[in-house]
C-alpha positions as CSV (number, residue, x, y, z in Angstrom):
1,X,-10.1,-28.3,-9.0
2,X,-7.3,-30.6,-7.3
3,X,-9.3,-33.4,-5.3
4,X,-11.9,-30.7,-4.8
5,X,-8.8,-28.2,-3.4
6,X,-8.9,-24.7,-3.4
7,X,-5.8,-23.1,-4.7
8,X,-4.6,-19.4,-4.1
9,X,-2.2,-17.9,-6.1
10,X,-0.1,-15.6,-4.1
11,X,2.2,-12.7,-6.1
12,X,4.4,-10.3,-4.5
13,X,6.2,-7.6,-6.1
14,X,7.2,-4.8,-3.8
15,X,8.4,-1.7,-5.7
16,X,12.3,-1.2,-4.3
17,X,14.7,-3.3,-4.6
18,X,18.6,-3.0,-3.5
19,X,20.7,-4.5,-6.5
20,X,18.2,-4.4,-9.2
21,X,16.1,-1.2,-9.3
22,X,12.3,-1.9,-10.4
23,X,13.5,-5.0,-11.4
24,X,9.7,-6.3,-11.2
25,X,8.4,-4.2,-14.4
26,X,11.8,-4.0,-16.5
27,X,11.4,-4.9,-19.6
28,X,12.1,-8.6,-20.0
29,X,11.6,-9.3,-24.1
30,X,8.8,-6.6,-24.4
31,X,6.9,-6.8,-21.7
32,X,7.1,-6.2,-17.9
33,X,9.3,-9.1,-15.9
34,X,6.3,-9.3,-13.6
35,X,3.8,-10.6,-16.7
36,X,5.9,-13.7,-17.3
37,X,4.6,-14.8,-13.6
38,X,0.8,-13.5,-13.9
39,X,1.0,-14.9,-17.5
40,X,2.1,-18.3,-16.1
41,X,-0.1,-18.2,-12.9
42,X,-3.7,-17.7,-14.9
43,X,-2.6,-20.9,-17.2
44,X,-2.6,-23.1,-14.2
45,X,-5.2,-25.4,-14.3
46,X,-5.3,-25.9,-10.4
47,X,-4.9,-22.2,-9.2
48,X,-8.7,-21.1,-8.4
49,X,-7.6,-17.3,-7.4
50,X,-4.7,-14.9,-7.7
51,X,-3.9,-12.4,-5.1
52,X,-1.3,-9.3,-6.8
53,X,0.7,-7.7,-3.4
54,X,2.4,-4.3,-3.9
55,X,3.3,-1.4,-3.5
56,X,3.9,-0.1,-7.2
57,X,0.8,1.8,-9.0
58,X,3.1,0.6,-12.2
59,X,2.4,-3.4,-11.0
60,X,-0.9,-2.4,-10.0
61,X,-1.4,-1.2,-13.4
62,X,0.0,-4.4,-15.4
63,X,-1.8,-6.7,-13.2
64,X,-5.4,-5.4,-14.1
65,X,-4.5,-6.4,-18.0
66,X,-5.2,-10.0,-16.2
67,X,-8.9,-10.8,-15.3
68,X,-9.9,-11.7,-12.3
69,X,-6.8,-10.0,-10.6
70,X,-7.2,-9.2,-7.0
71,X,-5.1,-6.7,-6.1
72,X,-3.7,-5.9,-2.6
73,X,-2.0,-3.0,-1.5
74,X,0.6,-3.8,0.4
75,X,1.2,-1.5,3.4
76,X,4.2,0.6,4.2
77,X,5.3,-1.1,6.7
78,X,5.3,-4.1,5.0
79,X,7.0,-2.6,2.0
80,X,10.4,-1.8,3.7
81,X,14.0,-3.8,2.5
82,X,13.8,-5.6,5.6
83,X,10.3,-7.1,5.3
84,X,9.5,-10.7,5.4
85,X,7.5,-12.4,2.8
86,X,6.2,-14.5,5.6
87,X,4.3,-11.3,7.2
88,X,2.9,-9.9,3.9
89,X,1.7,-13.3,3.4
90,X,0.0,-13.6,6.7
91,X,-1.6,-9.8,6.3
92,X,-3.4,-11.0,2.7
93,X,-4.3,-14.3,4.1
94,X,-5.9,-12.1,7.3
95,X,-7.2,-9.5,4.8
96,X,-9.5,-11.7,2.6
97,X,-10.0,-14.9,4.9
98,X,-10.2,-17.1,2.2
99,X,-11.3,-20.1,1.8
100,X,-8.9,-21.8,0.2
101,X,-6.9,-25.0,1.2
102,X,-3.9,-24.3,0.2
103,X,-1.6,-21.4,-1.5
104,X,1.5,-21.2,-3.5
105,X,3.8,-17.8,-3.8
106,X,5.2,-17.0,-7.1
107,X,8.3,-14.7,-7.2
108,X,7.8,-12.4,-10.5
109,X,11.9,-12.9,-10.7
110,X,11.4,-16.9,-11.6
111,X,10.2,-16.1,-15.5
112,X,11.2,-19.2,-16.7
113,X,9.5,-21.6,-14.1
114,X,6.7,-23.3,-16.4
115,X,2.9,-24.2,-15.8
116,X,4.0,-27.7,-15.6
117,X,6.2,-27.1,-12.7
118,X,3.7,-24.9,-11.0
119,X,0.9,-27.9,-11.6
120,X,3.3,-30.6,-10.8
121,X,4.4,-29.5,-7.4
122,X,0.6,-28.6,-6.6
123,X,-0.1,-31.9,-7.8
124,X,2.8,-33.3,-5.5
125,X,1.7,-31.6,-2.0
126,X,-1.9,-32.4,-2.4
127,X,-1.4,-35.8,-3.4
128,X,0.8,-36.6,-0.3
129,X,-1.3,-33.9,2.6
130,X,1.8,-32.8,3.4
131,X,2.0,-29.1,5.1
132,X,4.7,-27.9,2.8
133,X,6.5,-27.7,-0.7
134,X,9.8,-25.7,-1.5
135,X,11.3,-25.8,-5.7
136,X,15.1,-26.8,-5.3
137,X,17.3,-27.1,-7.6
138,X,20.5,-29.9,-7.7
139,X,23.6,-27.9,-6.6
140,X,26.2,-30.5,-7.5
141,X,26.4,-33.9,-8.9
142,X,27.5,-34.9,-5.5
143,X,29.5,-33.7,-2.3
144,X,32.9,-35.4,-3.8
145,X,33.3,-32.1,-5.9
146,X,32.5,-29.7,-3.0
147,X,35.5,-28.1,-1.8
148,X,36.8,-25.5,0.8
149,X,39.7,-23.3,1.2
150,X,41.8,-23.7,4.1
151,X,45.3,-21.7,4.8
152,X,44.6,-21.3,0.8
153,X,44.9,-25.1,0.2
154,X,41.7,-26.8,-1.0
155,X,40.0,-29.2,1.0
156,X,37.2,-31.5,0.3
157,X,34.3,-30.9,2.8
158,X,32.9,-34.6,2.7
159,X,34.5,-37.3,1.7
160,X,30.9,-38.6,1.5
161,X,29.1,-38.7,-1.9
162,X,25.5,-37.5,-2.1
163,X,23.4,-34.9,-3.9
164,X,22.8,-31.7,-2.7
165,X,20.2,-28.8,-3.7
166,X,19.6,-25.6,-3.2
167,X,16.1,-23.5,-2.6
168,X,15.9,-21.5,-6.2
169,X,13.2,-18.8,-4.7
170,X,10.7,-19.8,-7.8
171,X,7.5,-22.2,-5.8
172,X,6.5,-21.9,-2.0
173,X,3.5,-23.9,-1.8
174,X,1.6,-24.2,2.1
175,X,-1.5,-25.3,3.5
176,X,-3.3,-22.6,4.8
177,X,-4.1,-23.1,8.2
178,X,-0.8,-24.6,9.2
179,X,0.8,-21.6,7.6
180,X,-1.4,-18.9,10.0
181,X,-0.1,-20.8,12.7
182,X,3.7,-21.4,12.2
183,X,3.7,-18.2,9.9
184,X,6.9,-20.6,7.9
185,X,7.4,-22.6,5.0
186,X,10.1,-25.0,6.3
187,X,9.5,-27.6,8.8
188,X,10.6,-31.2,9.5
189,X,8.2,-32.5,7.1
190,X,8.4,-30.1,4.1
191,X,8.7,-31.7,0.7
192,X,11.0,-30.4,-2.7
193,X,9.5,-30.1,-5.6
194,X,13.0,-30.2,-7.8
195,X,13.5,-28.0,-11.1
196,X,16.1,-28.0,-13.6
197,X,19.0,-25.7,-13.3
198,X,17.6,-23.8,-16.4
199,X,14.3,-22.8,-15.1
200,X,15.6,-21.9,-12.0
201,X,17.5,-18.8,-12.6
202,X,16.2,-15.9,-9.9
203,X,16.8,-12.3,-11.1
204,X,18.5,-10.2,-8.8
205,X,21.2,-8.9,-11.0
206,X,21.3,-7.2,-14.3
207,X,23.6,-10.4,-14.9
208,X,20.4,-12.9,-14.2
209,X,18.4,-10.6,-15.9
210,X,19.9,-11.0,-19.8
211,X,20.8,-14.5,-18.9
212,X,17.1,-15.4,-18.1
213,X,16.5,-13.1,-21.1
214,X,18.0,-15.0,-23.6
215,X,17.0,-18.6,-22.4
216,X,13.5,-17.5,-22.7
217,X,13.9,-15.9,-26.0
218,X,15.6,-19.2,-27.4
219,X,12.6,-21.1,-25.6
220,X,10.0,-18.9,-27.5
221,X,11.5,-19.7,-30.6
222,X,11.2,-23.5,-30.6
């Protein structure tokens, strides 16, 4: 327990995909890309319950491996290419009306994000009440060596020097309540939780895939 919180791990792995066909249960060093995730999520010392959303009878299928596992079957219309994670969300919170404080989504394409970074940023958004917590990642060392091309010249975009991130798709952490209301993640008040570069790879190519592949094949070996 987190300050006598209630976590709710939140997992969504809808069958299709566009550029990476059943990306979610390739194999990813022996086992099913979406274990790494559940794997991860049940070591969390702060995540009370995990809820499994698909589509896939395959996911469905590696899921129950996990104890404790609730599985919810996402519905069709919810299971389209042009679906928001946002409503699927909202649908499981609706489903189950739990009674949990807050709830963090994990992507089955982040494998390498560790239980450290999943405690951490739990850890992070309790300890400060905020509403919200998004994992970013530092794009560049600073805007100096951000360029654009112009009448194919380069030009530097800001002659201003500070860092910039990027949103690498691996922790969405929200309270609960606030999240059935505004149905978002981002707001004026929403907090990073930063991750290396190397844990922040998200598969959505056969490229990301082997890359991700052999970083967590070297980390295994250690």
């Amino acid at each position: 327990m987190l300050k006598n919180k209630k976590i709710l791990g939140i997992i969504l792995a809808r069958a299709g995909s566009k550029r990476l066909k059943n990306k979610n249960i390739l194999n990813f060093l022996h086992k099913p890309l979406i274990y790494w995730t559940l794997k991860t999520a049940t070591k969390s010392a702060y995540i009370d319950n995990i809820v499994v959303s698909t589509d896939s009878v395959k996911v469905k299928k590696i899921s129950k491996v996990f104890k404790n596992m609730i599985i919810h079957k996402r519905k069709k219309k919810l299971s389209q290419s042009s679906s928001k994670s946002e409503d699927v969300i909202i649908d499981i919170l609706k489903t189950y009306k739990f009674d949990h404080d807050y709830f963090i989504l994990l992507q089955p394409t982040s494998p390498l994000r560790t239980v450290n970074d999943i405690d951490f940023s739990l850890k992070r958004v309790v300890s400060t009440s905020v509403n919200n917590c998004i994992s970013v990642q530092p794009l560049a060392k600073n805007t100096n060596k951000i360029y654009k091309i112009n009448n194919d010249k380069l030009k530097k975009i800001s002659k201003n020097s500070y860092k910039t991130f990027i949103i690498n798709g691996a922790i969405y952490i929200s309270k609960i309540s606030t999240f059935l209301k505004n149905n978002r993640f981002f707001d004026s008040q929403t907090i990073p939780y930063i991750m290396k570069p190397i844990s922040s790879i998200d598969i959505d190519t056969i490229q990301d895939f082997r890359i991700a592949e052999f970083i967590m094949k070297k980390n295994l070996s250690k």
